[in-house]
Backbone as CSV, one residue per row, in Angstrom:
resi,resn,N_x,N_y,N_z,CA_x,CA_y,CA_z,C_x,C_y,C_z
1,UNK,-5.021,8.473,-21.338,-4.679,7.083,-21.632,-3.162,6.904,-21.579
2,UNK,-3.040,5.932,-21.182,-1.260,5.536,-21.330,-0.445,5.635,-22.261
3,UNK,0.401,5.538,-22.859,1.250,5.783,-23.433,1.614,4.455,-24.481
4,UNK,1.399,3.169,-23.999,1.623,2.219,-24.157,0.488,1.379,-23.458
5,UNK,-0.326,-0.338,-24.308,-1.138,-0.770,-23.745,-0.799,-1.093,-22.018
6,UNK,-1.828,-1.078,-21.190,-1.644,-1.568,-19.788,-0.550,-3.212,-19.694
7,UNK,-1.862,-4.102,-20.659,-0.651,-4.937,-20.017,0.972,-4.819,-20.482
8,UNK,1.375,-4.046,-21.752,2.449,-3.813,-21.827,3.457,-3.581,-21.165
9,UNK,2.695,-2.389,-20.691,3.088,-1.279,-19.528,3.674,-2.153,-17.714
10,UNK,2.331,-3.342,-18.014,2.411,-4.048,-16.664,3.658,-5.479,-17.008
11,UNK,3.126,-6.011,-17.627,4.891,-6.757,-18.081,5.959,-6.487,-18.013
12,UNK,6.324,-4.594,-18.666,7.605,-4.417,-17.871,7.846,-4.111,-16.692
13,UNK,6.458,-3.461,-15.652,6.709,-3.767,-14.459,6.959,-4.641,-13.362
14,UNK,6.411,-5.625,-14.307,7.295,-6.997,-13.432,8.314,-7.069,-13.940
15,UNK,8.961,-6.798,-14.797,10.381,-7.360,-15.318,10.876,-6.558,-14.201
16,UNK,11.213,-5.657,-13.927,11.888,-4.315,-13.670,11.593,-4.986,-11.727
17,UNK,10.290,-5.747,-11.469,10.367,-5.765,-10.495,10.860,-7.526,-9.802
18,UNK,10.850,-8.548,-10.724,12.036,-9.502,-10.894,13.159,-9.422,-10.791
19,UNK,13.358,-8.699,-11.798,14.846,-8.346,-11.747,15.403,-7.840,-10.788
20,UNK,14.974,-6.745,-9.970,15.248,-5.635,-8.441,15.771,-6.886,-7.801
21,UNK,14.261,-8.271,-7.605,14.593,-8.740,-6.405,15.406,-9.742,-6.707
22,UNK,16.388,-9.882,-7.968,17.714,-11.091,-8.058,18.811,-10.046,-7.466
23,UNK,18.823,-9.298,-8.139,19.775,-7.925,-8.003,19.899,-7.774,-6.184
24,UNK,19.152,-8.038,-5.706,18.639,-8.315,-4.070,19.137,-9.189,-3.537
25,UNK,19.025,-10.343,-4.492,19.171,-11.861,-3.784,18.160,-12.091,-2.781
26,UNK,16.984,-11.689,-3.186,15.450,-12.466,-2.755,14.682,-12.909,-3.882
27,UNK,14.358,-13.605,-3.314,13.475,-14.599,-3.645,12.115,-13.678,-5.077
28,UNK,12.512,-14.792,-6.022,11.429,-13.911,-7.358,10.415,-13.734,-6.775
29,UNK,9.512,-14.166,-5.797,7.954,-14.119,-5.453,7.944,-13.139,-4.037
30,UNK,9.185,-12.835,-3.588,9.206,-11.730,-2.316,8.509,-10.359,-2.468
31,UNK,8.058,-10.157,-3.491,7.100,-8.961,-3.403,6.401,-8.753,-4.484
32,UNK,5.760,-7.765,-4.211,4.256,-8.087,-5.471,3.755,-6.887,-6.131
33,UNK,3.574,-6.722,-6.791,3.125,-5.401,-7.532,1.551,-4.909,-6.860
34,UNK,1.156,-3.701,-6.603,0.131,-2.697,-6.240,0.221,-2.166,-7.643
35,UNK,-1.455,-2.262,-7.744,-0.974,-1.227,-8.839,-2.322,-0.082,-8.859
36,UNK,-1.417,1.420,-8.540,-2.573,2.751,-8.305,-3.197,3.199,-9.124
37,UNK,-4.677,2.734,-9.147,-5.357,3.430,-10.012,-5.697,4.291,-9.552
38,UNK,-5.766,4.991,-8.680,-6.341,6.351,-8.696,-6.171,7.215,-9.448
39,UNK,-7.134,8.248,-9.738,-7.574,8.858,-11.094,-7.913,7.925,-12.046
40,UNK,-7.511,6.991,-12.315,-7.440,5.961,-13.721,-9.266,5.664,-13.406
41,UNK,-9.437,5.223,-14.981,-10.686,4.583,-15.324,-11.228,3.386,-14.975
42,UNK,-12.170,2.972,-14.832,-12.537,1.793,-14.795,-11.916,0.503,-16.099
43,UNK,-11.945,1.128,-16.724,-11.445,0.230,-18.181,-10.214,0.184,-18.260
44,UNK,-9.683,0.885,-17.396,-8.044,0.442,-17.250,-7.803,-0.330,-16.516
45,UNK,-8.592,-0.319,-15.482,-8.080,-1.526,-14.289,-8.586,-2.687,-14.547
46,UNK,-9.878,-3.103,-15.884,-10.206,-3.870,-16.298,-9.027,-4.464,-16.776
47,UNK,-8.562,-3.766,-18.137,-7.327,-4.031,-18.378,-6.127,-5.040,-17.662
48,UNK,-5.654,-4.077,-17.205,-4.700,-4.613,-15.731,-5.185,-6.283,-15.253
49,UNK,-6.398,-6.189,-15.273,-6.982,-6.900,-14.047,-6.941,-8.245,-15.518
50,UNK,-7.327,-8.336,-16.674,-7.542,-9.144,-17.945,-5.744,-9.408,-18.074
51,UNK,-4.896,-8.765,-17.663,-3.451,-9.311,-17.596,-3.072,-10.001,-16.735
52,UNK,-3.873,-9.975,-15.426,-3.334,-10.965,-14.539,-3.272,-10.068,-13.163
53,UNK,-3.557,-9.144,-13.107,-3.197,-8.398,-11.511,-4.433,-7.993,-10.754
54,UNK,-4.430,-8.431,-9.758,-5.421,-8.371,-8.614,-5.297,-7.713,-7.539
55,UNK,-4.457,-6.980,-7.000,-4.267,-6.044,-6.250,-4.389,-4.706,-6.756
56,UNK,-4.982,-3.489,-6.411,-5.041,-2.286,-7.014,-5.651,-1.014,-5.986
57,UNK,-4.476,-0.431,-5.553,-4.712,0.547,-5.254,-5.191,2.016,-4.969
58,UNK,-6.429,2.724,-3.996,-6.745,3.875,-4.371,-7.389,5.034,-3.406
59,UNK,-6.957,5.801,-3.590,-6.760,7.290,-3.268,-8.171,7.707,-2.157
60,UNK,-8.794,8.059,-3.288,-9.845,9.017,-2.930,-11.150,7.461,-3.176
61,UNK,-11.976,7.902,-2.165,-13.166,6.841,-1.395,-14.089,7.198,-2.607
62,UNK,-14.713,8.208,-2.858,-16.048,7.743,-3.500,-15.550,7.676,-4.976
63,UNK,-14.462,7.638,-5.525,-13.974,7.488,-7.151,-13.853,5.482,-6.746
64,UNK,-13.374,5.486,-5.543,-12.819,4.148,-5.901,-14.481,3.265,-5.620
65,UNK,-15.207,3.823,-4.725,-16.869,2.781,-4.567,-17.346,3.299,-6.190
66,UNK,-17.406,3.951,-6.372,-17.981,4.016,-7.992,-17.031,2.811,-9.036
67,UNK,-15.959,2.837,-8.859,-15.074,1.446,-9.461,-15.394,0.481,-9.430
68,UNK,-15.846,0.238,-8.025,-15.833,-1.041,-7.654,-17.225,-1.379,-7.786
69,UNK,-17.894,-0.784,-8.219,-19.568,-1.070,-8.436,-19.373,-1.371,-9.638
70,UNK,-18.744,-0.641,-10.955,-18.276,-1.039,-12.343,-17.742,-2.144,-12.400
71,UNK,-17.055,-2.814,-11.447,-16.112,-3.913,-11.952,-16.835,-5.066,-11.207
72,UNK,-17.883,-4.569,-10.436,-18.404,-6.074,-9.460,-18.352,-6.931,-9.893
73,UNK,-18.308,-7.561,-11.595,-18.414,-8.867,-11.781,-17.021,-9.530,-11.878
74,UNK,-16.031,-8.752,-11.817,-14.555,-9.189,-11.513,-14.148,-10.130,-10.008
75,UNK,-13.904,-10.977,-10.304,-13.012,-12.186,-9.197,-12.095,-11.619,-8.452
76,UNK,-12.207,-12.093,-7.395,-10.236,-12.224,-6.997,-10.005,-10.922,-6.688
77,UNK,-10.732,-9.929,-7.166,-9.825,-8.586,-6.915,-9.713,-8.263,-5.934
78,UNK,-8.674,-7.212,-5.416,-7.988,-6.807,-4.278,-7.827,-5.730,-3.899
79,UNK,-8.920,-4.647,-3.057,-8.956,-3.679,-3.146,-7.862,-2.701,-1.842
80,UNK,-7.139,-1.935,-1.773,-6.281,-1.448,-0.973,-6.649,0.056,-0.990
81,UNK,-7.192,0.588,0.404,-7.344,1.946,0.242,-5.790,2.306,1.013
82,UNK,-5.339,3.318,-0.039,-3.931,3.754,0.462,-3.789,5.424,0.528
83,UNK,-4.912,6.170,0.361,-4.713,7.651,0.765,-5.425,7.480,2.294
84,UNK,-5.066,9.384,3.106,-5.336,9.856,3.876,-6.895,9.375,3.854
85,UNK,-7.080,8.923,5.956,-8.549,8.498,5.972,-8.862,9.228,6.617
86,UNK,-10.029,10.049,6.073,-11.066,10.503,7.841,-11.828,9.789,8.239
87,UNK,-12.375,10.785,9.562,-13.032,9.363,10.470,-14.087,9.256,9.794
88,UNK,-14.996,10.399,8.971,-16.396,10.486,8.487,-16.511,9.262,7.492
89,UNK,-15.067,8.535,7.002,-15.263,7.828,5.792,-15.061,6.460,6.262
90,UNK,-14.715,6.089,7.448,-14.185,4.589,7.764,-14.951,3.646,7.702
91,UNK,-16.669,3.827,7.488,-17.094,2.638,7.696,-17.263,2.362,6.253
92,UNK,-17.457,3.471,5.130,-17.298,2.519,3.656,-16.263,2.092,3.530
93,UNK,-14.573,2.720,4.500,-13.890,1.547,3.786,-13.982,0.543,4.526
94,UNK,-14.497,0.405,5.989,-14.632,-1.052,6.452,-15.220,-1.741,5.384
95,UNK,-16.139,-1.865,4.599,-17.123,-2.134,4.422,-16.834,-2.497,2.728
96,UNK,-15.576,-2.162,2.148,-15.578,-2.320,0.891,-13.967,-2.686,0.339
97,UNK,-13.597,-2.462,1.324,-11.465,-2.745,0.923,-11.345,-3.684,1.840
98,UNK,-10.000,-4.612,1.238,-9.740,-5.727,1.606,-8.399,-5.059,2.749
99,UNK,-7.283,-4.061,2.550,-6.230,-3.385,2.969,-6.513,-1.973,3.393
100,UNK,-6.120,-1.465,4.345,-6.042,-0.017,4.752,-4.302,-0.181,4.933
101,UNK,-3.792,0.876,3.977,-2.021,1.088,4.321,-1.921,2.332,5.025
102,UNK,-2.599,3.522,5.443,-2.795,4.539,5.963,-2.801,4.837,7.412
103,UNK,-3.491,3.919,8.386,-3.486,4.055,9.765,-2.550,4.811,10.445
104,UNK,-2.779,5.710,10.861,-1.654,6.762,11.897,-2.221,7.196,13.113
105,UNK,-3.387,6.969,13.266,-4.026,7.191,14.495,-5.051,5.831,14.951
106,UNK,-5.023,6.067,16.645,-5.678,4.736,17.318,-7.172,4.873,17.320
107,UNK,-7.397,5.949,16.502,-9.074,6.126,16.870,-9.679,5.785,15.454
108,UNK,-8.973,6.285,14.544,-9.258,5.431,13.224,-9.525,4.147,13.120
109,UNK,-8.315,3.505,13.502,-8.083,1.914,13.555,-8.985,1.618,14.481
110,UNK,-9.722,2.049,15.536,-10.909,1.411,16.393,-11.976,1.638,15.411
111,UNK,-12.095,2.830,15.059,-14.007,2.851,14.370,-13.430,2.016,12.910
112,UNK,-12.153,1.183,12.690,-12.702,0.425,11.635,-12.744,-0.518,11.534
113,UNK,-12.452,-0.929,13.117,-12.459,-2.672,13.922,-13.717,-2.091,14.197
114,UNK,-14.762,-1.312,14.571,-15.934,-1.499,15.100,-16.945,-1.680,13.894
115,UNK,-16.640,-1.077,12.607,-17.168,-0.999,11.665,-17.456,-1.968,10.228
116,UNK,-15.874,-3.043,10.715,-15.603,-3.822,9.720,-16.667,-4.957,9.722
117,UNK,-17.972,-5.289,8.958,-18.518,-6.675,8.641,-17.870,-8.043,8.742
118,UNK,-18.597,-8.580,9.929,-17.811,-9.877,10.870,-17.982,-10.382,9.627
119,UNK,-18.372,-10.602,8.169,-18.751,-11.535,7.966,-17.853,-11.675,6.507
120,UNK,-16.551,-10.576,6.396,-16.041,-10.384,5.861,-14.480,-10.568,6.137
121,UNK,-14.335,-10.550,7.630,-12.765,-11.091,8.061,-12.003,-9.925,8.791
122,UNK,-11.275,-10.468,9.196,-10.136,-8.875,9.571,-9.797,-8.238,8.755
123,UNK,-9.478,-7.138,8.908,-9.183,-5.916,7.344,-7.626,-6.025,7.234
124,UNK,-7.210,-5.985,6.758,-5.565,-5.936,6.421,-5.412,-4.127,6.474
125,UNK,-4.290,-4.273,7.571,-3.933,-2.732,8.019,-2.016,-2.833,7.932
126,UNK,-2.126,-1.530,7.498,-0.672,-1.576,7.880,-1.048,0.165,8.146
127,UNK,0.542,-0.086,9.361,0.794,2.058,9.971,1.770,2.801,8.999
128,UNK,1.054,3.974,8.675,2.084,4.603,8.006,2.720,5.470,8.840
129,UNK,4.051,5.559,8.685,4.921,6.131,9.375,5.193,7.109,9.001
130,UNK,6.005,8.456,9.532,6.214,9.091,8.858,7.737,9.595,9.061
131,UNK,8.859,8.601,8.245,10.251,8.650,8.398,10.952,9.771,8.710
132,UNK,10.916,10.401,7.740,11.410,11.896,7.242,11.214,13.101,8.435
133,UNK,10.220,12.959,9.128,9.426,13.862,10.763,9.466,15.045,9.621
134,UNK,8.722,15.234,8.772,8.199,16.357,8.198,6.999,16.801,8.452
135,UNK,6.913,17.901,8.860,5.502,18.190,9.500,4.048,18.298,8.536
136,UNK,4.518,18.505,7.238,3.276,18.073,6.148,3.805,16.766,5.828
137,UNK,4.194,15.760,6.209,4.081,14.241,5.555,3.026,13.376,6.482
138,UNK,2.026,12.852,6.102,1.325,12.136,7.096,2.333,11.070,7.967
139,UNK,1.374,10.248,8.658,1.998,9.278,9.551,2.219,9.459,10.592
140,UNK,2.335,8.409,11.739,2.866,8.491,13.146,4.386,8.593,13.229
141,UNK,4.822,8.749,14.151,6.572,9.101,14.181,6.663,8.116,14.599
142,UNK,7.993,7.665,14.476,8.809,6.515,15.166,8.832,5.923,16.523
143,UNK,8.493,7.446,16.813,8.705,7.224,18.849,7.674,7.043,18.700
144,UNK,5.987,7.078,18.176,4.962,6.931,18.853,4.131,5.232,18.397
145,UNK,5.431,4.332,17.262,5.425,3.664,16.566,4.735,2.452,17.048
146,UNK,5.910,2.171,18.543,5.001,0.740,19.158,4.000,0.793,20.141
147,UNK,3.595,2.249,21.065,2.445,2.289,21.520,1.079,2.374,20.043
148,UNK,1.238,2.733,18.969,0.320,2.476,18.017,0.370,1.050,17.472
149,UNK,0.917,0.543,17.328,1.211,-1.031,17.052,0.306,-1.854,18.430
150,UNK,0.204,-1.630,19.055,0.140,-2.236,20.095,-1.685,-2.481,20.547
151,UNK,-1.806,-1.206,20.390,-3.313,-1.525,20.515,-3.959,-1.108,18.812
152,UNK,-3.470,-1.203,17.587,-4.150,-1.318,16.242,-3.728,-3.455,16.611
153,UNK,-3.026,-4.197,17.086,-2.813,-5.241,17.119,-3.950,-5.849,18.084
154,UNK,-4.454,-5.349,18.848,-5.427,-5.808,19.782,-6.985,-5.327,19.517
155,UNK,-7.206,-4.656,18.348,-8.349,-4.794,17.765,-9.143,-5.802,17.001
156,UNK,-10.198,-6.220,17.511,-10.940,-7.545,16.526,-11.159,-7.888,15.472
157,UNK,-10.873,-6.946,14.918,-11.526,-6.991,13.520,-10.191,-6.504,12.635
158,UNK,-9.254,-7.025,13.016,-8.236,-5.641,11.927,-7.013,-6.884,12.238
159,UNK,-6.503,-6.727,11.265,-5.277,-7.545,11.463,-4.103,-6.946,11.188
160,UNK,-3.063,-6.654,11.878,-1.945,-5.647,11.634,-1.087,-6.253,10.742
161,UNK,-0.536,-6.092,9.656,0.397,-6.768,8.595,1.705,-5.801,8.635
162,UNK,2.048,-4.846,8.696,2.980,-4.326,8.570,3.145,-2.487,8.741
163,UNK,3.980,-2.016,7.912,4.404,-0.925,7.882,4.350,-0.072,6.253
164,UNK,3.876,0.910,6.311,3.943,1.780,5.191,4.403,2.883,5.193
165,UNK,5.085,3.493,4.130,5.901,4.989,4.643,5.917,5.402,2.581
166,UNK,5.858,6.937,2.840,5.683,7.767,2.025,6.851,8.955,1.813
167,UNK,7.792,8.268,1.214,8.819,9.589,1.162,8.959,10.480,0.806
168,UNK,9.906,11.778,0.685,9.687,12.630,-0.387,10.675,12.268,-1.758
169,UNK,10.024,12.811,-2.569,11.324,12.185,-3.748,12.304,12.641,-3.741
170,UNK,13.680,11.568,-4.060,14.788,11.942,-4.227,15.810,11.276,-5.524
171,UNK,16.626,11.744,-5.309,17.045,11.502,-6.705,18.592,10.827,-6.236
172,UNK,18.819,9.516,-6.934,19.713,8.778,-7.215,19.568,7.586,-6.075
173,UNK,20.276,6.616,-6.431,19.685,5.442,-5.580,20.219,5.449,-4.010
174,UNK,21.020,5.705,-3.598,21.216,5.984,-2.159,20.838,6.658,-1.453
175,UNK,20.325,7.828,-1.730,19.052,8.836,-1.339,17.921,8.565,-1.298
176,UNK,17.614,7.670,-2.240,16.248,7.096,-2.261,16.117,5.898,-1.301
177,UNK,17.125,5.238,-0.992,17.278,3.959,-0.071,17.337,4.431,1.500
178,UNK,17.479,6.051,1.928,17.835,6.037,3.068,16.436,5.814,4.256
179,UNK,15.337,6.748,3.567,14.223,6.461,3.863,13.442,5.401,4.209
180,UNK,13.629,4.165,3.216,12.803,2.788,3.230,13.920,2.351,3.976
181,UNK,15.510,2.719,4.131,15.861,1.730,5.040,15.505,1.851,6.688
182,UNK,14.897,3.692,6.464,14.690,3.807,7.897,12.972,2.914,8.410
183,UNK,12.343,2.597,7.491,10.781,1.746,7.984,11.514,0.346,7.933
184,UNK,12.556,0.210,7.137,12.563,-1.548,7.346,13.506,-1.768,8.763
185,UNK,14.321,-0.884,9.078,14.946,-0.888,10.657,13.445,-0.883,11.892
186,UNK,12.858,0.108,11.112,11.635,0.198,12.327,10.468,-1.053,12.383
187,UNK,10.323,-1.434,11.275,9.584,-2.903,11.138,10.673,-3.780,11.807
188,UNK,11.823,-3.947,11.926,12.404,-4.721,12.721,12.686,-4.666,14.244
189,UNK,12.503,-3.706,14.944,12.545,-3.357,15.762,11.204,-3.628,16.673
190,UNK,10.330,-3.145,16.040,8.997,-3.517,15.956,8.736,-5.197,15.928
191,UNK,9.791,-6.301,14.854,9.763,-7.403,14.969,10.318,-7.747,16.332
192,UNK,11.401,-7.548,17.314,12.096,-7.962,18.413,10.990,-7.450,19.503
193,UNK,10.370,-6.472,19.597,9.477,-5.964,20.875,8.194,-6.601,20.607
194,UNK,7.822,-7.149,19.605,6.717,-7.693,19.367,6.393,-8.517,18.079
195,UNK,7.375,-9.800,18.704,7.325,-11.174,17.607,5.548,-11.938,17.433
196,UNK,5.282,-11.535,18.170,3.798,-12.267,18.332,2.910,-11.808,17.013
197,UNK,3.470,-10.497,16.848,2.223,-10.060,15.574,3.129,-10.402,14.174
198,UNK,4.104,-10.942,14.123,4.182,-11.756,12.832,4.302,-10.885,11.548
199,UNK,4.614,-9.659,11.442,4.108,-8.335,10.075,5.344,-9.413,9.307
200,UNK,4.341,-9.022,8.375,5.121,-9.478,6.940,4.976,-8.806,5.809
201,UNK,4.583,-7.270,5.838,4.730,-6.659,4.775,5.153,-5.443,5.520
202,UNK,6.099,-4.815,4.007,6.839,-3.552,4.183,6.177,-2.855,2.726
203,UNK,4.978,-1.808,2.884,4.494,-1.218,1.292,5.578,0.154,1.355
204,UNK,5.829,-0.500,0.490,7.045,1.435,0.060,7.623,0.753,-1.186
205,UNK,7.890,2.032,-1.956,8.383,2.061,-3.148,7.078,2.480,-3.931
206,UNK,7.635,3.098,-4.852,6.817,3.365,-6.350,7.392,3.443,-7.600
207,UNK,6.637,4.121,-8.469,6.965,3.967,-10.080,9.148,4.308,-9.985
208,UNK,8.985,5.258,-9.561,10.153,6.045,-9.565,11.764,5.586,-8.703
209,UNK,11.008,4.797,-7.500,12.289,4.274,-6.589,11.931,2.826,-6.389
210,UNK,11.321,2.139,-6.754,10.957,0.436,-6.951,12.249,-0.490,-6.600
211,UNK,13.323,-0.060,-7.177,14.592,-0.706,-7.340,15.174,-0.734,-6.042
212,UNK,15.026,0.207,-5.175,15.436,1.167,-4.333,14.754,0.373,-2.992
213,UNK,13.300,0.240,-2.881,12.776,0.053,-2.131,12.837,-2.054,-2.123
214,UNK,12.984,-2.313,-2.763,13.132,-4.231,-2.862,14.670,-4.010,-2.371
215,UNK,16.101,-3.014,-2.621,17.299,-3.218,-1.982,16.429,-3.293,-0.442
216,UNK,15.658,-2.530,0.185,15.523,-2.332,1.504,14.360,-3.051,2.054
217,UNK,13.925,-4.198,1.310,13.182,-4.920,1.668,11.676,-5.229,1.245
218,UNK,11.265,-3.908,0.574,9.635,-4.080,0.300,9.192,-5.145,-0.224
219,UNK,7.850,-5.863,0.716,7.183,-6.608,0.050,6.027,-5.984,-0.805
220,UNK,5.318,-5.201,-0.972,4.040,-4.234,-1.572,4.781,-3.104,-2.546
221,UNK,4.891,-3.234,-3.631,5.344,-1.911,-4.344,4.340,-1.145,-5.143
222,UNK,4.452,0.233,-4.898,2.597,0.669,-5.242,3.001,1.337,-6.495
223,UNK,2.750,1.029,-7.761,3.243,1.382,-8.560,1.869,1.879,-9.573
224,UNK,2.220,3.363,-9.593,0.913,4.045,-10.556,1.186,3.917,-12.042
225,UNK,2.044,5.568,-12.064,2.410,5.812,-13.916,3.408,4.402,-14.153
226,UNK,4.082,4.264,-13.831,4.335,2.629,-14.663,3.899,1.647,-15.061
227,UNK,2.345,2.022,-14.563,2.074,0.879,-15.040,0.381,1.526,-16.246
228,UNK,0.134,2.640,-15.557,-1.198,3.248,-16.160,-1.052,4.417,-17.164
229,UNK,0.329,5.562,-16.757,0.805,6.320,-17.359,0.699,7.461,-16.332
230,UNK,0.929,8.477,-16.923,0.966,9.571,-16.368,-0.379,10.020,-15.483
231,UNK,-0.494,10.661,-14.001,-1.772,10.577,-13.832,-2.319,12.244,-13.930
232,UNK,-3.527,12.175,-14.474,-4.198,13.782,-14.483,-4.808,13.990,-13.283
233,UNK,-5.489,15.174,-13.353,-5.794,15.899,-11.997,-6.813,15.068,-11.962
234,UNK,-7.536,15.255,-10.700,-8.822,14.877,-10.087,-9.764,15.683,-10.895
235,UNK,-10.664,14.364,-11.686,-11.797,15.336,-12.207,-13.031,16.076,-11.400
């Protein structure tokens, strides 16, 4: 359990994330809190969700369909699968998340335009990149950035929104900014070769570099222990 009640916990994460974006000079409503439950309980995101937040982020596929069967009588909610996808798993998340932030490959993003229920809309996708070219960090590289953009944008069922990137942690705020400034250069770049697809979200930042990631633009900040507490292992 947290440390402090959720919505507590979630009040000062908006303060903290208000404040970033004056400190910015954007706009109070330029970005929005994620908030990761993974690992977390069902009764926490109840929580969360009884304070006012509708977006919520998560990990691992069959913890989060067991959630979302618990909470079915909840409104409005907003489900975002944001860990590593295999292909064996794409059609429950066609089939049950409103966001995929993960996409790094073109064969994914097809079986989940082939998979997604017409009767549910385009899926909200964004590519995760992988800034840093570390060979254990997921994501597509930079160079392989706008041939993947290009045809995840020309799938039927999927609507491309933006860019996601996963850094490694670093410590102090200019270190932490070099990373997200390198996806918000590449989301722009990406904006001049291809104005037609319109991306309007940048997900980066978390509990730890939030401040960091609104200097460099994020609209999506995925914010776990700040807002749930510390997270334990996978039971």
């Amino acid at each position: 359990m947290p440390d402090v009640p959720v919505s507590d916990a979630l009040a000062h994460a908006r303060r903290r994330l208000v404040d970033a974006l004056a400190r910015a000079g954007r706009d109070g409503e330029a970005a929005q809190l994620l908030a990761v439950s993974k690992t977390k309980p069902a009764a926490l995101i109840r929580q969360a969700y009884r304070a006012g937040q509708r977006d919520f982020g998560e990990n691992y596929l069959q913890e989060a369909l067991d959630k979302q069967a618990e909470l079915a009588d909840l409104d409005a909610i907003v489900w975002h699968f944001i860990g590593p996808l295999q292909s064996n798993k794409t059609r429950a998340v066609a089939e049950h998340f409103n966001w995929v932030h993960s996409i790094e490959r073109a064969k994914t993003a097809r079986r989940l335009s082939e998979q997604r229920p017409a009767a549910l809309g385009p899926l909200n996708v964004c590519l995760q990149v992988n800034v840093s070219g570390e060979a254990s960090k997921s994501g597509v590289s930079p160079d392989e950035l706008e041939t993947l953009a290009r045809e995840v944008a020309g799938l039927p069922n999927l609507r491309l929104r933006g860019l996601m990137t996963i850094p490694a942690p670093a410590e102090g705020l200019d270190a932490q900014r070099r990373p997200l400034a390198e996806l918000r250069r590449l989301k722009e770049r990406l904006d001049a070769q291809l104005p037609e697809l319109a991306l309007d979200t940048l997900s980066m930042g978390m509990s730890d570099d939030l401040e960091a990631a609104v200097l460099e633009g994020a609209t999506l900040v995925r914010l776990g222990t700040a807002i749930f507490g510390a997270r334990a292992g996978r039971p």
